[in-house]
Each structure stands twice: as C-alpha cells, then as structure tokens.
NUMAR-495925 format. One record per residue (C-alpha): residue in one letter; x negated, y, z. Coordinates in Angstrom, 3 decimals, padded with zeros to 6 digits. Last residue first. Layout:
<pt><rest>A</rest><x>X</x><y>Y</y><z>Z</z></pt>
...
This chain:
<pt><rest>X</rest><x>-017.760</x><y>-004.263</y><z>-010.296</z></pt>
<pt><rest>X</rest><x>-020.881</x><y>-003.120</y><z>-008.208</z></pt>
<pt><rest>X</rest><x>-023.055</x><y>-005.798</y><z>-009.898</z></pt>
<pt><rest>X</rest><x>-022.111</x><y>-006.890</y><z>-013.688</z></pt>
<pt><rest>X</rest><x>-022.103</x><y>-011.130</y><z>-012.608</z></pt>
<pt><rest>X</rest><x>-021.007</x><y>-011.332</y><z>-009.224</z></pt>
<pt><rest>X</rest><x>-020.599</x><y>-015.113</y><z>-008.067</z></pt>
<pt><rest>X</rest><x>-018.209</x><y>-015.962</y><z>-005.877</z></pt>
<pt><rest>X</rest><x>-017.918</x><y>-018.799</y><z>-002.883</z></pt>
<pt><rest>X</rest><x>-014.930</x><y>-018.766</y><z>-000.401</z></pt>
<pt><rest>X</rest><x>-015.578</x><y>-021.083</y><z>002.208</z></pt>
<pt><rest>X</rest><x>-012.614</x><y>-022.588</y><z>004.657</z></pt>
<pt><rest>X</rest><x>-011.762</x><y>-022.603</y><z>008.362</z></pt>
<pt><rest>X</rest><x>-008.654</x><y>-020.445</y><z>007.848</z></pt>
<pt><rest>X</rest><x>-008.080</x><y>-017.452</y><z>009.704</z></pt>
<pt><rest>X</rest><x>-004.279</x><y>-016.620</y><z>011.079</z></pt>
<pt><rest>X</rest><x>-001.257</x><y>-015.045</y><z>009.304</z></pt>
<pt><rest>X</rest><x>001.294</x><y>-013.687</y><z>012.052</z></pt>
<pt><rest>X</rest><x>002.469</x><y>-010.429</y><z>011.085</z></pt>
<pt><rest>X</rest><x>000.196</x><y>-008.646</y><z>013.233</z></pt>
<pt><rest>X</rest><x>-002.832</x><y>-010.922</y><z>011.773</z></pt>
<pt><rest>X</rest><x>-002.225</x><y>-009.776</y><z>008.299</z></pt>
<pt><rest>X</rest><x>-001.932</x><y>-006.210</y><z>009.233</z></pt>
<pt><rest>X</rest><x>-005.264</x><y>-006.881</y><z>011.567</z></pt>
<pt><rest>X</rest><x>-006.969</x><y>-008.133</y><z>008.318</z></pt>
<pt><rest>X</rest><x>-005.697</x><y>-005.333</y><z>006.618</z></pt>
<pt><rest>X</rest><x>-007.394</x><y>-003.032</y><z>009.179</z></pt>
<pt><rest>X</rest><x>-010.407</x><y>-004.673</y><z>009.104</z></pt>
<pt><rest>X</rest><x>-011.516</x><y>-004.662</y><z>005.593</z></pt>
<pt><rest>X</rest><x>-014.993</x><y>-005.898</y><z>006.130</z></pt>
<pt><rest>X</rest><x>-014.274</x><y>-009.495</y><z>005.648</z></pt>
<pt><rest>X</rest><x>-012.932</x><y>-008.692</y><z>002.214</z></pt>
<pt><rest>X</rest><x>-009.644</x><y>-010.526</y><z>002.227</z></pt>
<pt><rest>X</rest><x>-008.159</x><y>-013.196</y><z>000.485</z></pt>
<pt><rest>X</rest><x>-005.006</x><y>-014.697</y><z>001.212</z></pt>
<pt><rest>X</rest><x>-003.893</x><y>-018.112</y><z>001.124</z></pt>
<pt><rest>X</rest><x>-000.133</x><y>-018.865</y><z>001.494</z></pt>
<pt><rest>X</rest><x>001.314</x><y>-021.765</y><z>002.418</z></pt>
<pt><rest>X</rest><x>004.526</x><y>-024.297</y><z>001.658</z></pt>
<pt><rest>X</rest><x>005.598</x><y>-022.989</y><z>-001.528</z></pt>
<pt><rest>X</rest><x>009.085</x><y>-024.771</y><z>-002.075</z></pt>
<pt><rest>X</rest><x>010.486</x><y>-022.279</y><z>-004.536</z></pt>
<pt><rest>X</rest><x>012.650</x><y>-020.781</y><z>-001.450</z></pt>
<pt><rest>X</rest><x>010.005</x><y>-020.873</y><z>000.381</z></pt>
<pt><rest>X</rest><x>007.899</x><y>-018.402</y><z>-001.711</z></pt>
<pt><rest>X</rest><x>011.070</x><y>-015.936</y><z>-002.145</z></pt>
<pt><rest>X</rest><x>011.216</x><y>-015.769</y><z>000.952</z></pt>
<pt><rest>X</rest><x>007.621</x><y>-015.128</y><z>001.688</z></pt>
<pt><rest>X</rest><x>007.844</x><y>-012.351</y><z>-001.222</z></pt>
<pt><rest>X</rest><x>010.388</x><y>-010.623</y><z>000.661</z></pt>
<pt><rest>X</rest><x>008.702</x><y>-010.409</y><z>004.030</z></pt>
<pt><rest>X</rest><x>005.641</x><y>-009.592</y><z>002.339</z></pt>
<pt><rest>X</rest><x>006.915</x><y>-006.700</y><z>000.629</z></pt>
<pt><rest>X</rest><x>008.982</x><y>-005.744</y><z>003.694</z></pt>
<pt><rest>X</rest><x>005.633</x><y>-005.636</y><z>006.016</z></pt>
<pt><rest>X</rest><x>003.762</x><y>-003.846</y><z>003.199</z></pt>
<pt><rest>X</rest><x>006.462</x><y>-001.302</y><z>003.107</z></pt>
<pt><rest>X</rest><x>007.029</x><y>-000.580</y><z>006.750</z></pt>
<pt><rest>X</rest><x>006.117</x><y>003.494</y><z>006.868</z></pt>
<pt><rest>X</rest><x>002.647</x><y>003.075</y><z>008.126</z></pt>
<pt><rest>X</rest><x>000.687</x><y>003.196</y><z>004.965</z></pt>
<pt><rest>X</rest><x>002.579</x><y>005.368</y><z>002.129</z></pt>
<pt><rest>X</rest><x>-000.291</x><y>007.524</y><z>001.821</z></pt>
<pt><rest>X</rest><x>-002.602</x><y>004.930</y><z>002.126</z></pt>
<pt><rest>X</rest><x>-001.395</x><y>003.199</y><z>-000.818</z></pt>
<pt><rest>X</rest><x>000.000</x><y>000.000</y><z>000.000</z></pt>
C-alpha cells in the first residue's frame, strides 16, 4: 500500500479478501516473500497472524541493483 494510504485498513482488507477468495479455490497456504529488512511489513504480516517459515529462499542477481 502506498505509504500515503498506509494506516487506513487497506492492506488488512486486501488480504482479508484475497484469503477468501484463496479458500474458497481450495488454496490451503500462502507463502510470502519478504525482504528481511523490511520490518514493518513483516510486523503487518505478523499482526495479522502469518508466522516465519523454516525454509531457504535462494536468488541469483544477474544486472546488480535491479
């Protein structure tokens, strides 16, 4: 959510709506991924009850800076 809409609910009714519409297709998890230096959407995540997953996430940058 742009930050000048942050705040105002948005990203909580997004998700909300999305997870619906996620179990209603049968999806039975979501993974996210998140910069481990974004904080705050990592404690956005966590308010709204998504946890950390023991698992690896391997990239590769290939035109650095992109």
């Amino acid at each position: 959510v742009h930050p000048e809409f942050q705040g105002k609910g948005y990203a909580l009714q997004i998700m909300s709506d999305l997870e619906e519409k996620l179990i209603a297709r049968g999806c039975p998890k979501i993974n996210l991924q998140i910069r481990s230096s974004n904080k705050k959407v990592i404690a956005f995540y966590e308010s709204i009850g998504y946890t950390i997953d023991e698992a690896v996430s391997m990239g590769k940058r290939l035109i650095p800076d992109s």
